[in-house]
Backbone as a ProteinNet text record, in pm:
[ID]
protein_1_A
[PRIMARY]
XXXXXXXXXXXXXXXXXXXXXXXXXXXXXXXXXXXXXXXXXXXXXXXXXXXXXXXXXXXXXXXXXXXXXXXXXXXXXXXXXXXXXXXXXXXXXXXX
[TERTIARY]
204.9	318.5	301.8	432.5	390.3	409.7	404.8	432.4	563.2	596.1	786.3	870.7	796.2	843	827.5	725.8	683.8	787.9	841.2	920.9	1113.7	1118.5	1293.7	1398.7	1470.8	1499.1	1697.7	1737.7	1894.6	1971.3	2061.7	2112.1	2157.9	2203	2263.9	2138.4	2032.9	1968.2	1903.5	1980.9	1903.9	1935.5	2074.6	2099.4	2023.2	1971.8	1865.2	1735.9	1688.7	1505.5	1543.3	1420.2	1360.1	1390.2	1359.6	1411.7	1247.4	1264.6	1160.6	1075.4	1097.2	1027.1	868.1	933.4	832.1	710	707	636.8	519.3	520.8	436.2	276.2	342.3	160.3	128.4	191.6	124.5	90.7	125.2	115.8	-23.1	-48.7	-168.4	-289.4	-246	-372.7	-393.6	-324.9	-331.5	-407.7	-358.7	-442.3	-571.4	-592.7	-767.9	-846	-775.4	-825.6	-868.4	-778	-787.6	-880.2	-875.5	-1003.2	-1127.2	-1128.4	-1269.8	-1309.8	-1191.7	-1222.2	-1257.6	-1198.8	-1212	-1396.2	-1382.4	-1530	-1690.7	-1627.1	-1733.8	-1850.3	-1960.6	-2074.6	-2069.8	-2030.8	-2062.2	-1944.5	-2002.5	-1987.3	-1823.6	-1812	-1727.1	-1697.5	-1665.7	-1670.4	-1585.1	-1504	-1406.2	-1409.3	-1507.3	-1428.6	-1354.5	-1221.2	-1135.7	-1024	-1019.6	-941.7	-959.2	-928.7	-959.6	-846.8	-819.6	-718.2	-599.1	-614.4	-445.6	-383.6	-498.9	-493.7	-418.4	-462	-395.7	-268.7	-246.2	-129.9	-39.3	-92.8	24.5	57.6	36.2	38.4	132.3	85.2	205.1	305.5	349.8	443	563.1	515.3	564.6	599.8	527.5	587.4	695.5	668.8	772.3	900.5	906.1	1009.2	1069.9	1019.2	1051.5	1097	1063.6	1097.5	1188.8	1316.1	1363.5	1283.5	1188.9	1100.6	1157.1	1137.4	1177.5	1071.3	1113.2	1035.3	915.9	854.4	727.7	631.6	708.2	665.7	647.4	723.6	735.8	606.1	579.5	452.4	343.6	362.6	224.9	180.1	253	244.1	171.8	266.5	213.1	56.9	90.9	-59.7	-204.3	-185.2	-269.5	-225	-168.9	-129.1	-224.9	-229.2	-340.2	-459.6	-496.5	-638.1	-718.5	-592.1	-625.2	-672.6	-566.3	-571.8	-714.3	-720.5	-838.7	-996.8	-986.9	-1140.6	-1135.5	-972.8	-982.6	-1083.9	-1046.2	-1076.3	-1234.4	-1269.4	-1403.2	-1521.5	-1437.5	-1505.7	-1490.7	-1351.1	-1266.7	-1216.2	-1114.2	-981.4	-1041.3	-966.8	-1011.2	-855.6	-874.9	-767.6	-674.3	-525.2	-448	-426.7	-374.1	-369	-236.6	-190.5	-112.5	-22.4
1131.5	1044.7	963.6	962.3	894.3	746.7	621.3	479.2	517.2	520.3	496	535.9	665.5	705.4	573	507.3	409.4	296.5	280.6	198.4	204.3	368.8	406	412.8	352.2	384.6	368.6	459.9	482.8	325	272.4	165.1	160.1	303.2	253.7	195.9	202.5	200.2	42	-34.9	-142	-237.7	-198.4	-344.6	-359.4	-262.5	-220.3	-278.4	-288.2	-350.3	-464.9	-498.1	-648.3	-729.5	-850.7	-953.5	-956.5	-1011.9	-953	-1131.2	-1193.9	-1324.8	-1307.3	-1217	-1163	-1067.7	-1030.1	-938.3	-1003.5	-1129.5	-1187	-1158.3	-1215.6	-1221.6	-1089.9	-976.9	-856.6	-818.9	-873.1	-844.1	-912.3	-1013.1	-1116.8	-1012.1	-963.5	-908.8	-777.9	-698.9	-596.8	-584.3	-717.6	-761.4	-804.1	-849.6	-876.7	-755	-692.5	-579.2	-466.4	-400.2	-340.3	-364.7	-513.3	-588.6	-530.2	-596.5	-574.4	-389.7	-295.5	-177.1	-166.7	-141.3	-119.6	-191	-308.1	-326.5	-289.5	-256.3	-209.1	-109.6	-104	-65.7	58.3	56.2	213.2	284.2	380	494.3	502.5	478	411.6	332.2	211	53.8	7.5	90.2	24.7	153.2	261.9	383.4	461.7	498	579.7	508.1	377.6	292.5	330.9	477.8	515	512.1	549.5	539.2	594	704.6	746.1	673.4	576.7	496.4	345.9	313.4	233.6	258.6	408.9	392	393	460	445.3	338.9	252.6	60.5	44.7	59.7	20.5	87.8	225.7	277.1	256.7	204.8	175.4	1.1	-61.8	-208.5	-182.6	-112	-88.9	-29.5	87.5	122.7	5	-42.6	-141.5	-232.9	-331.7	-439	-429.6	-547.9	-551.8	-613.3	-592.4	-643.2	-659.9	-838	-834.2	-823.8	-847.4	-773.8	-814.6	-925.9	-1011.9	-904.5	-902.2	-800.1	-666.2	-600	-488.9	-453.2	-581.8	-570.7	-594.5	-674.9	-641.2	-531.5	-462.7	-339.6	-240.6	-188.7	-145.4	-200.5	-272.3	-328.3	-296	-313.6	-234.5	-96.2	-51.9	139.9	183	75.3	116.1	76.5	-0.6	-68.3	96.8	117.7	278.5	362	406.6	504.6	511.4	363.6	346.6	371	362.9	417.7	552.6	609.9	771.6	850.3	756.8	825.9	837	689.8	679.8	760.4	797.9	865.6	974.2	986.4	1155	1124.9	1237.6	1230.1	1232.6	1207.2	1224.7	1297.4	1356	1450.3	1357.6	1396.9	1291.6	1347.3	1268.9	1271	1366.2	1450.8	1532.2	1462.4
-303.5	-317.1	-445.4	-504	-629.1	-611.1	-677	-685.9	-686.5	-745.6	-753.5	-590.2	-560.6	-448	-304.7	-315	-200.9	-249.3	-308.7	-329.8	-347.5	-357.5	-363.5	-238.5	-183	-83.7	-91.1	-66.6	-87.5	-42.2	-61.1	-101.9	61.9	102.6	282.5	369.2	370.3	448.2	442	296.6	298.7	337.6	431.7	561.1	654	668.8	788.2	743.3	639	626.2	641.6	708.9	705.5	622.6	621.4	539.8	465.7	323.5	243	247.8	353	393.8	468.3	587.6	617.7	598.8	474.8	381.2	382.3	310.8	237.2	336.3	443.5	528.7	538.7	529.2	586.8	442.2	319.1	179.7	144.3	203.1	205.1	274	362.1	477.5	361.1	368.7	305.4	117.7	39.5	-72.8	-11.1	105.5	135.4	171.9	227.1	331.2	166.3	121.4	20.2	-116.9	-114.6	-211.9	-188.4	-6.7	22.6	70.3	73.4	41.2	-72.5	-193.9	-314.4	-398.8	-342.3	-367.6	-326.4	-169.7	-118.8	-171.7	-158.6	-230.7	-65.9	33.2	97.6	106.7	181.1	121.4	215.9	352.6	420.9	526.7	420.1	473.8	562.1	612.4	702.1	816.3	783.8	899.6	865.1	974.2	924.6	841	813	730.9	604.9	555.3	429.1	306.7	211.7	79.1	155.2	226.6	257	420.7	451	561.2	470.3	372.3	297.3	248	194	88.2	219.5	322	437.5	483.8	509.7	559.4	368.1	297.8	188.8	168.4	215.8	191.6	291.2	412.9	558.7	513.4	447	439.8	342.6	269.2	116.8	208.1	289.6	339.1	482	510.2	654.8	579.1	461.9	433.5	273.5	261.6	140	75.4	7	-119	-212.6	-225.4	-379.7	-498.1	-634.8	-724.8	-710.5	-674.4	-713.6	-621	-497.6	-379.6	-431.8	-498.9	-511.2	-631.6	-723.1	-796.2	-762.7	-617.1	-538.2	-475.5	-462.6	-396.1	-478	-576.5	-676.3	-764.4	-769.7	-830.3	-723.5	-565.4	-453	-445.7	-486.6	-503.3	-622	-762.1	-860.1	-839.9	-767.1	-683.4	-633	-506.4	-426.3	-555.5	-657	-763.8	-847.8	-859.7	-943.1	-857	-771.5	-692.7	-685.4	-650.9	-647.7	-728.4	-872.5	-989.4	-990	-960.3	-959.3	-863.6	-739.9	-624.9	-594.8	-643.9	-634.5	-511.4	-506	-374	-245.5	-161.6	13.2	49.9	147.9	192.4	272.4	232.2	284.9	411.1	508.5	615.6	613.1	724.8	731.9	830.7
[MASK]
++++++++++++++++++++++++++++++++++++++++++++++++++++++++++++++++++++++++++++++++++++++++++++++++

């Protein structure tokens, strides 16, 4: 899935998301949670809470909630967090 994709969603559907108020705390948990993945020194620090266990919790807030932009650059900015360890560790198989 690319960044752009976790974030496009057709214009009908956006009476229906969430109000982009409620974002913030699950935007908060998710910048801690992902920190303290991304830093971790093993090999796996959370379990099965792995990169495509993450991009999924952001692609599901991005689609559930109207994010506005500030939101929408937090997101993204933890989508290049994920990207950037990929690189460093190499891929893990996404979940099907």
């Amino acid at each position: 899935m690319k960044k752009s994709q976790a974030l496009d969603y057709p214009a009908s559907t956006r009476a229906t998301l969430k109000p982009a108020r409620g974002a913030d705390a699950q935007l908060d948990h998710l910048e801690y949670m992902i920190t303290s993945f991304v830093n971790s020194t093993e090999i796996a620090p959370l379990g099965c809470l792995d990169r495509p266990y993450w991009r999924m919790r952001l692609r599901v807030l991005s689609e559930e909630n109207d994010l506005v932009s500030v939101q929408r650059a937090r997101v993204l900015k933890l989508l290049d967090m994920l990207d950037q360890t990929e690189r460093k560790t190499g891929p893990e198989q996404e979940a099907a």
